[in-house]
Every structure is written in C-alpha cells, then in structure tokens.
Residue frames relative to the residue before (quaternion, step in Angstrom):
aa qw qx qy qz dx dy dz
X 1.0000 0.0000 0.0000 0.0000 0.00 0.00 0.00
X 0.5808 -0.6613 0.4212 0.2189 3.57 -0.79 1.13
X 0.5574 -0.5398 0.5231 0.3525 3.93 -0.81 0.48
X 0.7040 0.5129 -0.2991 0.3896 3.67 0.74 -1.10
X 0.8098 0.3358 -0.0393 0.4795 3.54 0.92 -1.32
X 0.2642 0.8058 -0.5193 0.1060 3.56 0.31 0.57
X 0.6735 0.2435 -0.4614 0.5236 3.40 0.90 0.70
X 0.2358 -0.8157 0.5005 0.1687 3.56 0.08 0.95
X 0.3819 0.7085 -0.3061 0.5084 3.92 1.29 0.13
X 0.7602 0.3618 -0.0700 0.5350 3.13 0.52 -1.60
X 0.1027 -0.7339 0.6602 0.1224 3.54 -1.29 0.58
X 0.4047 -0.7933 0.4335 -0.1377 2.64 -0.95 1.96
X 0.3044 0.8497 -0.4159 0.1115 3.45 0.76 1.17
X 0.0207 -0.8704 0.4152 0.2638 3.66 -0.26 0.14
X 0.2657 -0.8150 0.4924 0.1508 3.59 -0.73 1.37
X 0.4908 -0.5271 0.6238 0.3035 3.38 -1.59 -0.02
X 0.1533 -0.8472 0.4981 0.1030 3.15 -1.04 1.14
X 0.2648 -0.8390 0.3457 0.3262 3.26 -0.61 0.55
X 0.3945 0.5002 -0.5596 0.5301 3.45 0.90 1.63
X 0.4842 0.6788 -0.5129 0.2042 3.61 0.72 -0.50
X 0.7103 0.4763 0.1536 0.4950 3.31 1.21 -1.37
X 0.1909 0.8608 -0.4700 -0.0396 3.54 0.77 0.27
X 0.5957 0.3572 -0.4470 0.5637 3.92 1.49 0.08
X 0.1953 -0.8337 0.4799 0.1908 3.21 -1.34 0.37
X 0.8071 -0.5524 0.1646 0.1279 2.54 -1.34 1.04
X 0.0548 0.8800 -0.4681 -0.0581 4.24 -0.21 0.13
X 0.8531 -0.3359 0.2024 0.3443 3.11 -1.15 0.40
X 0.4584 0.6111 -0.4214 0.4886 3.60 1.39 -0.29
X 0.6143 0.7151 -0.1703 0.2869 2.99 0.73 -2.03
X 0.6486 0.5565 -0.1058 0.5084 3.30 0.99 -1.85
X 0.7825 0.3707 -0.1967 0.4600 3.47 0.44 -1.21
X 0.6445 0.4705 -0.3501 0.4906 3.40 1.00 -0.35
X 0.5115 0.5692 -0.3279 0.5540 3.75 1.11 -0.31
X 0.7037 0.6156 -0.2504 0.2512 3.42 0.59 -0.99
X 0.6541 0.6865 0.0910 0.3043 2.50 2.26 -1.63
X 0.6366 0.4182 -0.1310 0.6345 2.60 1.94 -1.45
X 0.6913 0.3318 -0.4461 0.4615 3.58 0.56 -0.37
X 0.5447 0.5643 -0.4588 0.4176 3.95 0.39 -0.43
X 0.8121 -0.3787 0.1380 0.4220 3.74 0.72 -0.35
X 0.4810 -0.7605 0.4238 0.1033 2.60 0.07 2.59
X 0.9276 -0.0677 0.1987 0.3090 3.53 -0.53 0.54
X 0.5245 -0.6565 0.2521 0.4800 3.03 1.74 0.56
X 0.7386 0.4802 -0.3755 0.2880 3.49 1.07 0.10
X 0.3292 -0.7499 0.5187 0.2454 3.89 -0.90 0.06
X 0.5065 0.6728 -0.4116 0.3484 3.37 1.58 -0.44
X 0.5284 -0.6365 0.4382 0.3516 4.19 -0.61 1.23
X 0.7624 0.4422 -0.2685 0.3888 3.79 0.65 -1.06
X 0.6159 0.5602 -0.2791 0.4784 2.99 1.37 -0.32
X 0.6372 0.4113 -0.2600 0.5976 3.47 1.03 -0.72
X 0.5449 0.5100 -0.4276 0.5100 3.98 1.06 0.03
X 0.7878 0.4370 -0.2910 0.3222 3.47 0.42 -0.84
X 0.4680 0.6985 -0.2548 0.4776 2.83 1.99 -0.86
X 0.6996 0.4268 -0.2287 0.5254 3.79 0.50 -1.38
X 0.7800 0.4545 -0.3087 0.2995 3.58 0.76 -0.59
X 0.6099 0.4412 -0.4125 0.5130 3.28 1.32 -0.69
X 0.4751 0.7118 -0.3542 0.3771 4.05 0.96 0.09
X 0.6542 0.5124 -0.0721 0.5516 2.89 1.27 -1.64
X 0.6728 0.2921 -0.3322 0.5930 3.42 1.09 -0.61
X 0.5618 0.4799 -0.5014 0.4503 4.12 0.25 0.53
X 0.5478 0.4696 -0.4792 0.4998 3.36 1.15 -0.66
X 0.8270 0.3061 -0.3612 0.3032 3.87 -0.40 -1.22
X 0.4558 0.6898 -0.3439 0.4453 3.53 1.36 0.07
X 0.7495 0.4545 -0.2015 0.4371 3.11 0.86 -1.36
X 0.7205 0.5362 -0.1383 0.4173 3.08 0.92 -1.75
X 0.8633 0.3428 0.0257 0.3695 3.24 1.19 -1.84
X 0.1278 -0.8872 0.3078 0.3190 3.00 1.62 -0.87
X 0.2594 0.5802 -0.5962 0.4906 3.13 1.12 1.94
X 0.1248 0.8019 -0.5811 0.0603 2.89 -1.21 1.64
X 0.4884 0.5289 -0.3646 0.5906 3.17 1.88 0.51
X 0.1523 0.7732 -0.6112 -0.0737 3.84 0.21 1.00
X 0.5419 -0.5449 0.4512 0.4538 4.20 -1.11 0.94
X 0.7404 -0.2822 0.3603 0.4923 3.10 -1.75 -0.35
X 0.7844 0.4624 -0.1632 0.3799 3.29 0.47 -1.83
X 0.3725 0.7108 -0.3811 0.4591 3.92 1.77 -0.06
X 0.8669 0.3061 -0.1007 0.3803 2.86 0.54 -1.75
X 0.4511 0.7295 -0.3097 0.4105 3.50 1.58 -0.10
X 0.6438 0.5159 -0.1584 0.5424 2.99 1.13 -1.47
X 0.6611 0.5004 -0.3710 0.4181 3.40 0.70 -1.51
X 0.6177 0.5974 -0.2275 0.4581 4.00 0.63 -1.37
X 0.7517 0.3475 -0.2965 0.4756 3.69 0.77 -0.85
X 0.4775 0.6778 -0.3868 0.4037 3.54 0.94 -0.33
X 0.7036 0.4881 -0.2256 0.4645 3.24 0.98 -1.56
X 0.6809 0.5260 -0.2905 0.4187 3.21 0.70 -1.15
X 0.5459 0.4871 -0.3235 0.6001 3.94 1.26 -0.53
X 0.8953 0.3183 -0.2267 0.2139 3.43 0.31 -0.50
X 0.1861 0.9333 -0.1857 0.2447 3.11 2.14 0.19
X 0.6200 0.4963 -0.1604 0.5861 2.78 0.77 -2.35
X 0.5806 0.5880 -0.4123 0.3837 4.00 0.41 -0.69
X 0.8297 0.3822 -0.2225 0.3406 2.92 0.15 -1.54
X 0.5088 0.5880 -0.3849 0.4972 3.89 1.57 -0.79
X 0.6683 0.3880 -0.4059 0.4880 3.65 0.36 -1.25
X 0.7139 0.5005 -0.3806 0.3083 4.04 0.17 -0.14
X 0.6284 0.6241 -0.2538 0.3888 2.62 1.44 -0.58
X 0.7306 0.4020 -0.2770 0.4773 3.01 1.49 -0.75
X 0.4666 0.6036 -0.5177 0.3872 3.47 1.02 0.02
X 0.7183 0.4585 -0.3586 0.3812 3.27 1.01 -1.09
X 0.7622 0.3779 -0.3502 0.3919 3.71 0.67 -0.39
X 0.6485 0.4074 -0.4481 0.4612 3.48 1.28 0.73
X 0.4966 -0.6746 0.2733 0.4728 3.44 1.54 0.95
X 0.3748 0.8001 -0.4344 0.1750 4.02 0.28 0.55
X 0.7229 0.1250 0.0346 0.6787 2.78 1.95 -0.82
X 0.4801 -0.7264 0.3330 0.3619 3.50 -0.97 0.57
X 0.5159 -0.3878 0.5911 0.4838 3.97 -1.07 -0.09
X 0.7544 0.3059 -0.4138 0.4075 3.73 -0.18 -0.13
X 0.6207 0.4618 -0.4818 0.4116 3.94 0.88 -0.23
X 0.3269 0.7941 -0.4560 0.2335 3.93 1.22 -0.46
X 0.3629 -0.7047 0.5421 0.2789 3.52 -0.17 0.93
X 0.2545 -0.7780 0.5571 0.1400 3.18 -1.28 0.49
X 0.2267 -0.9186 0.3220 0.0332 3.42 0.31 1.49
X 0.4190 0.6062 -0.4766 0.4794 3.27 2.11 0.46
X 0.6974 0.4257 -0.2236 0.5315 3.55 0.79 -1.20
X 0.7944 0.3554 -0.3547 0.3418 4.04 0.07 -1.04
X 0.3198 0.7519 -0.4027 0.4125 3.92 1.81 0.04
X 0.7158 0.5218 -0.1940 0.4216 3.05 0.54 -2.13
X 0.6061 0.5254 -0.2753 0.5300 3.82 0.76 -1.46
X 0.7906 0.3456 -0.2983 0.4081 3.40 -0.16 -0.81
X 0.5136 0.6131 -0.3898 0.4565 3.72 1.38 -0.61
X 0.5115 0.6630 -0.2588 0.4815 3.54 1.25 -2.05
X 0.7177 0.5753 -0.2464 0.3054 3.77 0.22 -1.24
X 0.7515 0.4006 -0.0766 0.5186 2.84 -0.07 -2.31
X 0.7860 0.2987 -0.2861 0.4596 3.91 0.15 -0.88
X 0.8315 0.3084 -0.0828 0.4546 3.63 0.30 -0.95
X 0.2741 -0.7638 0.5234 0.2598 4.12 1.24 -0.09
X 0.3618 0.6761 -0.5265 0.3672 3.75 1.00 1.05
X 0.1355 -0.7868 0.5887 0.1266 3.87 0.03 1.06
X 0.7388 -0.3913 0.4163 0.3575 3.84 -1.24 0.66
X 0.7421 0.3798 -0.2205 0.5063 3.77 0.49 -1.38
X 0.7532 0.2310 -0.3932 0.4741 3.87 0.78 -0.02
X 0.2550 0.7434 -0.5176 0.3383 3.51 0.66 1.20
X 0.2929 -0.8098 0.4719 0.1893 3.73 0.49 1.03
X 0.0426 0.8201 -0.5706 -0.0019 4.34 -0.59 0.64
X 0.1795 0.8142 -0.5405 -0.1128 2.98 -1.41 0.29
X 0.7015 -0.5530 0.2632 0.3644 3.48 -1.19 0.75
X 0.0733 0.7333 -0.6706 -0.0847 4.04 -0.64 0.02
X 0.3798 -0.6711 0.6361 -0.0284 2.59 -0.98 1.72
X 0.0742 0.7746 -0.6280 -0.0035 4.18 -0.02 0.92
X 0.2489 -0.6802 0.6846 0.0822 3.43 -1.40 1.03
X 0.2396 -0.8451 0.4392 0.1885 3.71 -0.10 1.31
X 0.5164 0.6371 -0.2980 0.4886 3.34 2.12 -0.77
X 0.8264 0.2493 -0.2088 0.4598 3.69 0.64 -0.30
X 0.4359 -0.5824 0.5858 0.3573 3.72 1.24 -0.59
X 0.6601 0.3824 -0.5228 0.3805 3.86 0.47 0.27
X 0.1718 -0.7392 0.6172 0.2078 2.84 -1.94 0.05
X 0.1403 -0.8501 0.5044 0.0572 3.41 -1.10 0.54
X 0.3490 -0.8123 0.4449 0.1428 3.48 -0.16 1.82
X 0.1507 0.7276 -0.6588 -0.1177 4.12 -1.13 -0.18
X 0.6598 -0.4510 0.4400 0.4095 3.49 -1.53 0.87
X 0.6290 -0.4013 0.5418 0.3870 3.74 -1.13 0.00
X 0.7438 0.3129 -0.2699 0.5253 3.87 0.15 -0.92
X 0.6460 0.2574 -0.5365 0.4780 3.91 0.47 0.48
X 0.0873 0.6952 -0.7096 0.0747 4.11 0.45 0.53
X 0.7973 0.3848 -0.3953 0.2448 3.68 0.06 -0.19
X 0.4800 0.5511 -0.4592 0.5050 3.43 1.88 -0.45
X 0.7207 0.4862 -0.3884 0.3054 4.07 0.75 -1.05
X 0.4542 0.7256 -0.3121 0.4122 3.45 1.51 -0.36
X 0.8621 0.3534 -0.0018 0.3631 3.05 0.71 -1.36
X 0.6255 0.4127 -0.3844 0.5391 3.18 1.96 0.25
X 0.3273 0.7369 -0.4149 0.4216 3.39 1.86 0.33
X 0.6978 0.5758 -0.1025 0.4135 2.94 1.01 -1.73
X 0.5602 0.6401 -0.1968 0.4875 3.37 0.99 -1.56
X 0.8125 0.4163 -0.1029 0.3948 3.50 0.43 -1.54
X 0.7739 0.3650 -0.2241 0.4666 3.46 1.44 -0.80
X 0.4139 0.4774 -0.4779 0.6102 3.79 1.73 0.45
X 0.5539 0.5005 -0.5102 0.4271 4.26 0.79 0.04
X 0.6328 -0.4685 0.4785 0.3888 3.52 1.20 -0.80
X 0.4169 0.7941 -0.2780 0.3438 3.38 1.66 -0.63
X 0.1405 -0.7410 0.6332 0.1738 3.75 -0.84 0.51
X 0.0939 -0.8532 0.4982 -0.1229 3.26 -0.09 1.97
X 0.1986 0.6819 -0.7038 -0.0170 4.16 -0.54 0.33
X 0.3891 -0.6548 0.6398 0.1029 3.10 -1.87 1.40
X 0.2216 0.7948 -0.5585 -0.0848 3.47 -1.10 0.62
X 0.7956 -0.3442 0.4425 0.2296 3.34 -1.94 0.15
X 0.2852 0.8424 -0.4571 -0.0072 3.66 -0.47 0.62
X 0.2995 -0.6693 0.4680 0.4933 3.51 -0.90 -0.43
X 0.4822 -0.7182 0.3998 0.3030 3.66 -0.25 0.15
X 0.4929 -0.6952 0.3440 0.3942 3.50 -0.53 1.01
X 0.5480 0.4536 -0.4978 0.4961 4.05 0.33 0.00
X 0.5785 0.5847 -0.3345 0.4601 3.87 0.49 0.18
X 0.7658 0.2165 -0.2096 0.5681 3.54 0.82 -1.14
X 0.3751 0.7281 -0.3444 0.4588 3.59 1.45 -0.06
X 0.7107 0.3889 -0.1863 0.5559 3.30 1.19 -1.32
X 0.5970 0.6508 -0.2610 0.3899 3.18 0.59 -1.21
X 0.8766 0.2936 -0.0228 0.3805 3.49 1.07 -1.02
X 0.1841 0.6519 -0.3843 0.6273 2.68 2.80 0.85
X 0.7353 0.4413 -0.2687 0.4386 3.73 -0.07 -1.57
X 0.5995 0.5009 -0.3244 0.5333 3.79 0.48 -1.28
X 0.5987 0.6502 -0.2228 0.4113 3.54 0.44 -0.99
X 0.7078 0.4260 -0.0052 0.5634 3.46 1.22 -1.63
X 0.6718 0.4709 -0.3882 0.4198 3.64 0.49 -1.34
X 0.7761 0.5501 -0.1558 0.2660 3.59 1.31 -1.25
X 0.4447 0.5106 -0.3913 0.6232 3.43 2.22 0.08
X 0.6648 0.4323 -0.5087 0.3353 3.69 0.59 -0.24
C-alpha cells in the first residue's frame, strides 16, 4: 500500500481553491514556478531534491500549522510522502515544458506533502480544514477575521477600507483553535 493512499475508501483529492489565493496570479508567477521545479536549486541529485521538498514541507506545517517539533516517525512519514510523490511532480514538469499543462496546475509538493502527512497520520482530510479570511489594514495595524461563508462581508470591508485610502491585503487562514487542536491529538497519538 502506497505512503500517499492509506485509506483506500477515501478519495484523496487535493483541489485548488479559488479563495486560497485572493491575488492573482500572471505570467511572472508561471515562469517563476517553472523555474523551481525545472531545477530545484541547481540540483538533479533525488536525495537532494528530497531533502529539499522536505525541509519546505516542514515550513508549510510550521507556517500554516504551527508544528515545528515533527517526531522521528513525523518526519519519516513526512520524507516518504515526498519521495512517493516526486516521480509526480517530474512527470508535470514535463508536461509543463512541452506546453500540455499549465505552470499554474504544477502541484505544489510543499503544501500537497503536508495534506497527505495531515491524512495518513492524523485522518484530517484538506476539506475539514476550518479557514478564515483576515482582512489586515497595514495603515492602522488592525486586523479583522470572518468565517469563510461571510467571504463577501470580508470583501467588502477590504474594499470599504481601500476607497478610505487604506493599504488593505485579504488573506486565507487556519484559525488558531484548529492548530490548538491539531496539537492536542499529536500531543495524544505520542503518549500512545
């Protein structure tokens, strides 16, 4: 049975959202995507491009999650994922430099690692990941948080704030009662 799929029941798909991301992307973007996967750091050596994705993969659940103490067996798992998902990310790559696919569909093995880590170790699936919008005013230093299902009230105090003159950026989070859990269970799996 594959690192990636361990609940063979479950279908395991990660999408792109179109909230994930609320500037959009351009053609820079694309080319700069192109770059890093065409040669990660100038190297071609697999272990090198493993350690590479992994110490990423660990900024992502840091960043995202604020796990920065992964166990032995965390980081095992976390490493074997990558290593399962490589061969992916090369075959995309080449679709993408023989135009077949776009530079924006390029999985992103810093972020779809972590998910698949989330999964296999903890049965947390991407879609029951709880988000919300923060609305940051850089002109005042506040912030203002809304559930995902008001995206149009966080829109509109974005808006509201940047016809004041306001230097406003909206973003995606997870919400701190999430990694709070998250770091209950981890907490638990590791007394057993």
């Amino acid at each position: 049975m594959s690192e990636v799929n361990k609940h063979e029941d479950d279908e395991f798909i990660l999408e792109a959202s179109d909230t994930g991301d609320l500037d959009s992307p351009g053609l820079e973007q694309d080319n700069e995507l192109l770059s890093l996967y065409d040669n990660i750091m100038g190297t071609e050596d697999p272990k090198e491009k493993s350690r590479i994705y992994t110490e990423w993969s660990k900024s992502r659940l840091e960043r995202d999650f604020g796990i920065s103490d992964l166990s032995n067996i965390e980081g095992t798992h976390l490493r074997n994922i990558i290593e399962t998902l490589m061969p992916k990310i090369e075959e995309e790559r080449k679709l993408v430099l023989r135009g077949k696919m776009s530079a924006m569909n390029l999985a992103e093995i810093e972020e779809e690692a972590p998910a698949l880590w989330l999964y296999n170790l903890y049965g947390i699936h991407p879609k029951d990941i709880p988000h919300i919008f923060a609305v940051n005013d850089d002109t005042t230093g506040k912030t203002q948080t809304f559930e995902t299902t008001m995206e149009d009230k966080a829109r509109e105090l974005a808006a509201d704030l940047e016809a004041q003159g306001h230097r406003v950026y909206t973003t995606l989070k997870i919400p701190q009662d999430f990694k709070d859990y998250l770091k209950h269970i981890r907490q638990e799996a590791h007394k057993l």
